[in-house]
N, C-alpha and C positions, 0 to 999 in steps of 0.2 A: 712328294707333296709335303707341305709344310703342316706341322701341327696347328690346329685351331684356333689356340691358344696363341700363339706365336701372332698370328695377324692383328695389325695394328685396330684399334677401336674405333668405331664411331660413334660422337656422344650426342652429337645432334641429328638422328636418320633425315632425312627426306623419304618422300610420298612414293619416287622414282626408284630409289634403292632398293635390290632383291634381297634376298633368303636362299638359301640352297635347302631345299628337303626332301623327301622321300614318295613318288607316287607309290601307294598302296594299292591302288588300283589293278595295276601290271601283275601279270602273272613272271613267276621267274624263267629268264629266256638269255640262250646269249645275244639275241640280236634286241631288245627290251631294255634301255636304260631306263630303270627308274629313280634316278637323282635328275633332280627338277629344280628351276627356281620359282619364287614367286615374291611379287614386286609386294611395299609394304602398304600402298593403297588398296591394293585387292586384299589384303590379309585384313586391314580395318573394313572394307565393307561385309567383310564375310564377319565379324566380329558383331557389327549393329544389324545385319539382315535377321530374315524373319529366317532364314535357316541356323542362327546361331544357337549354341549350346545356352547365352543367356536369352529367352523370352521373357515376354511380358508386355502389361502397361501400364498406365499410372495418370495422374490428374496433374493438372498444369500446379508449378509451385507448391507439388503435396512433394516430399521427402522419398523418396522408393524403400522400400524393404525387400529382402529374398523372402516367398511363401515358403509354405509348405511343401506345396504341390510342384517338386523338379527347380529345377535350375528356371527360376521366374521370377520378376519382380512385379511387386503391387505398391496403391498406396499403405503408405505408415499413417501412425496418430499425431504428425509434426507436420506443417505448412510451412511454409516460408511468407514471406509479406512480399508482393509487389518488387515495393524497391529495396528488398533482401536486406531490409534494418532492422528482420524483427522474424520469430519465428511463433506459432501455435502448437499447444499441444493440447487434445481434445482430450484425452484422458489422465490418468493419477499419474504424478511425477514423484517417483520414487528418489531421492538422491542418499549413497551410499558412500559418498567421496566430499570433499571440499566443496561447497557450492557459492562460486563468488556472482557476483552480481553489478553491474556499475551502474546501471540504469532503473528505473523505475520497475517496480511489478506487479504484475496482477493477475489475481490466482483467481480460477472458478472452481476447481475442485481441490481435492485436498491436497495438501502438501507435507509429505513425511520427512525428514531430515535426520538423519545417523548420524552423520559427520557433522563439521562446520558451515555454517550458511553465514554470508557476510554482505549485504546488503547497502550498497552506496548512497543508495535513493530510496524513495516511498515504497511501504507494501502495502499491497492491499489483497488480502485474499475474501472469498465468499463464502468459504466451508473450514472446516477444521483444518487446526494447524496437531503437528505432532512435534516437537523437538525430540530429538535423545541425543542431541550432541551439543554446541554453541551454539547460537542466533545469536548476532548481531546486525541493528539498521542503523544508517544514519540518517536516512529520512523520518518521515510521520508510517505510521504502522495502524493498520485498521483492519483489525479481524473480525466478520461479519459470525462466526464462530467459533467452538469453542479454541482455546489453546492451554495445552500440554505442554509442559517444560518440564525434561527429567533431570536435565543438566544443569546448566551456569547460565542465568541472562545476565548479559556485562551491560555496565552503566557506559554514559558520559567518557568516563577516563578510561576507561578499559579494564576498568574493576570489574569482578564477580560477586562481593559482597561477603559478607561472613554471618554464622549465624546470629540473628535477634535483629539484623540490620533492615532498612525499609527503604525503598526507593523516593525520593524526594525530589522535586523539582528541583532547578538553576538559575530557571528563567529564560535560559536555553537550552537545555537539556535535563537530565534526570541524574541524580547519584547515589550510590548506597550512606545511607549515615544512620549513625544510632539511634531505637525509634525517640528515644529523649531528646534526642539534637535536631531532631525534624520541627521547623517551625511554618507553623500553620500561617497562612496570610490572608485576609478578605482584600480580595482588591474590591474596588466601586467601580459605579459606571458614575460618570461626570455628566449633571444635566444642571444647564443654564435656566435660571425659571426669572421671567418678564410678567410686568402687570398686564392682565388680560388673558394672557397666554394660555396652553395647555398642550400637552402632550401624553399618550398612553404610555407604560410603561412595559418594552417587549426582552427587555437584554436577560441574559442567562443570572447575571449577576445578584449578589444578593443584599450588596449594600448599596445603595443610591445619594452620593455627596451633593446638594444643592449650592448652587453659587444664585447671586439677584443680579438682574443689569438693570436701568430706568428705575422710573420714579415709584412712587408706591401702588399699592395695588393689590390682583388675589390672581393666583398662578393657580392651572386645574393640573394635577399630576391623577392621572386615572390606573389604577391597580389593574392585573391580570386578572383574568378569573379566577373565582376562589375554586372553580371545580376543575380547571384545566388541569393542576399540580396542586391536589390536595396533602396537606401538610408542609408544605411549603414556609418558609419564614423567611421574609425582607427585612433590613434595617433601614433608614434612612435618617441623612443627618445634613447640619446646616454649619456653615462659618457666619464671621461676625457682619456679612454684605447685610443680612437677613436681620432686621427692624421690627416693630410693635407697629409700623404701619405697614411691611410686608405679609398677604398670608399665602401661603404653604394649603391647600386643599389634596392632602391624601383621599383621592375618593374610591371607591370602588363601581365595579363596571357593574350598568345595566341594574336590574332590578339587587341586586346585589347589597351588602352592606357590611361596614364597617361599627365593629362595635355598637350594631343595630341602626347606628344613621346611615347616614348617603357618605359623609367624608368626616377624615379626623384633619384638626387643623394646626398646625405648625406657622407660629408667628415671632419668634425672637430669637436671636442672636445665639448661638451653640445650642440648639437644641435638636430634638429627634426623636423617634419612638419606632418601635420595633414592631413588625406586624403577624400572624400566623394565619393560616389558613386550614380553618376544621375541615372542609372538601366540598360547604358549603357557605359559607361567610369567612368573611375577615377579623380576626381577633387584634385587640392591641395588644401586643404583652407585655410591651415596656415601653415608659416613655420620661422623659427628661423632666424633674417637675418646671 
């Protein structure tokens, strides 16, 4: 008989293809062969029946894990999605190793990071973050709590920064530069002001550039509450559209007042005044003479 070894391989089995093995069953006899075959579809059924060494069961699209309890699988704390483009994880996600990312993400619990975390798209987590290694994103980043950085947060270029340095906008992204070489910007929000007109004033922004269109007239610009964002300060300013017959009514909302009137008025050509908010009225605090 030929060594074992010696017979040629099969690398692709069919379902039909035997085994030679050993019945254990037989007691030893000389009339008793106990070398046996057995085909490789009876060896796979015997593998997934309920008589196999693996039991167990688990929830449609939850991930299996081996229990404790024997040779068993249950569910894990990972799901799968549907259409397998996305997985869950209901509890802490510890990462100890390189953690790359291409897609967007979104965290409800916390997220610990050792290693590198590298971020192609948006984060968004709900709970604390922990760095001790790298984070980088190149998406928008929104931590609903706290975050800890032990390491290096890299900018824009793939800097880390050196000390006394400060993160700075681009305009499209963020870089480390010297805090003296950081330059501060107001941008404005642009509002169009027409005789008759009005409009409230709702944008984040804190300086408001007026432009005129038509003939002359009196434009109502209405202030936020002074109690909504107490301490608050607007600027607002005008180009040369803006005449001795255009007026400009900075008012203030509701019972509200400005400099104890109803409104401050703005009527010529480069001018503007700057407004404050004590948490219950509107202060002027500077204005063009």
């Amino acid at each position: 008989m030929a060594i074992i070894y010696s017979y040629p391989k099969v690398t692709t089995p069919l379902a039909t293809d035997v085994l030679v093995l050993t019945d254990t069953t037989l007691t030893a006899g000389k009339r008793k062969n106990k070398t046996k075959s057995l085909a490789l579809s009876d060896l796979a059924s015997y593998v997934i029946s309920s008589t196999s060494v693996i039991t167990g069961s688990g929830t449609l699209n939850t991930i299996p894990l081996f229990t404790p309890s024997g040779v068993k699988l249950g569910n894990s704390i990972i799901t799968q999605a549907v259409s397998g483009q996305g997985v869950t994880v209901t509890g802490q996600l510890d990462v100890t190793q390189d953690f790359n990312v291409t897609g967007s993400t979104e965290l409800f619990s916390s997220l610990t990071v050792e290693g590198v975390a590298t971020f192609n798209d948006e984060v968004e987590c709900n709970n604390n973050v922990t760095v001790q290694g790298v984070f980088a994103a190149d998406g928008n980043s929104v931590f609903s709590g706290s975050l800890t950085i032990d390491e290096q947060l890299i900018d824009g270029t793939g800097g880390s920064g050196t000390a006394g340095q400060v993160l700075s906008s681009t305009g499209t992204g963020v870089e480390w530069v010297d805090s003296s070489a950081a330059i501060t910007k107001l941008i404005p929000y642009f509002q169009l002001a027409t005789p008759g007109g009005s409009a409230t004033y709702t944008q984040s922004n804190n300086i408001v550039d007026f432009d005129w269109s038509g003939g002359s007239g009196t434009y109502e610009y209405i202030l936020p509450s002074a109690t909504a964002i107490p301490y608050r300060k607007i600027r607002f300013v005008n180009n040369s559209t803006i005449t001795a017959s255009d007026k400009i009514h900075i008012t203030a909302p509701g019972t509200e007042t400005i400099d104890g009137g109803s409104f401050y008025e703005i009527n010529k050509a480069y001018n503007g005044c700057a407004v404050w908010s004590d948490g219950t009225q509107w202060i002027v605090i500077q204005a063009k003479a």
